[in-house]
N, C-alpha and C positions, 0 to 999 in steps of 0.2 A: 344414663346421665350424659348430658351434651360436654364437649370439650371446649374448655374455655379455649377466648384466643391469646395469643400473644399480648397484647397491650393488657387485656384482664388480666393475667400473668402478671405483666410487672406492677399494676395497678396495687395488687393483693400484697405482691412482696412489699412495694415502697410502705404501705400502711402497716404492715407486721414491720418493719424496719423502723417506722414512727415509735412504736409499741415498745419497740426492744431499747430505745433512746430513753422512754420515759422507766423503764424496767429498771435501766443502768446506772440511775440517778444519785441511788442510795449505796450506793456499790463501790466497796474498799478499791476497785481495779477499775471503774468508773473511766477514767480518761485513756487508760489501756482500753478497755473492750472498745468505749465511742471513738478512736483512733482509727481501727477499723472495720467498725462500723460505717461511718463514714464514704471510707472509700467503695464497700457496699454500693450503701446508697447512690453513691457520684455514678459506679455503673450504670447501676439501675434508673438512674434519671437518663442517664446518655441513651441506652437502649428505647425508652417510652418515649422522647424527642423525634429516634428517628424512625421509630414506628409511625407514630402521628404527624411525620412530616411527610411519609411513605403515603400514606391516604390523604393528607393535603399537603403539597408544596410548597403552596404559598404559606403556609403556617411559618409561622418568625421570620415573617420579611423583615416585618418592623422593629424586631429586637438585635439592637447592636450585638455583635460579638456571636450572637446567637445562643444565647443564653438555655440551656437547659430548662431550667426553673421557670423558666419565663413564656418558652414552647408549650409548656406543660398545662401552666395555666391560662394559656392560651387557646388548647386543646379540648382541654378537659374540665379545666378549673381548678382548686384548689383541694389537694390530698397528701397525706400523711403528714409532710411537715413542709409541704410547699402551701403558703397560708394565701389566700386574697388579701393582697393590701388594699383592695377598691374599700371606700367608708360603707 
């Protein structure tokens, strides 16, 4: 079986990390678990930014501040709960 790479990595976890948001929904501890959860995710978006900015540079020139989220879907497009806001 081939070894994923790194960006597939965090690709998979951010989407099981979507999974686990919509899980927690119904859930007495609800705002606990998505607390940090959360800050999970915030890694995990950090990590995949500078992966794919590792293979393109230029990738978020154009996004102020440099937005994770925004790297992301610049990169890759839109996953787990980083959604495309294009219509």
């Amino acid at each position: 079986m081939p070894r994923m790479n790194t960006q597939t990595k965090l690709v998979f976890a951010l989407e099981h990390v979507a999974h686990l948001h919509d899980l927690f929904e119904d859930n007495e501890y609800a705002e606990y678990l998505t607390g940090h959860l959360i800050t999970l995710e915030c890694e995990l978006e950090r990590q995949l930014a500078n992966e794919l900015h590792k293979k393109n540079p230029q990738l978020g020139e154009r996004v102020q501040g440099n937005n994770n989220k925004e790297v992301i879907k610049e990169g890759i497009g839109a996953i787990g709960r980083i959604k495309d806001q294009s219509p």
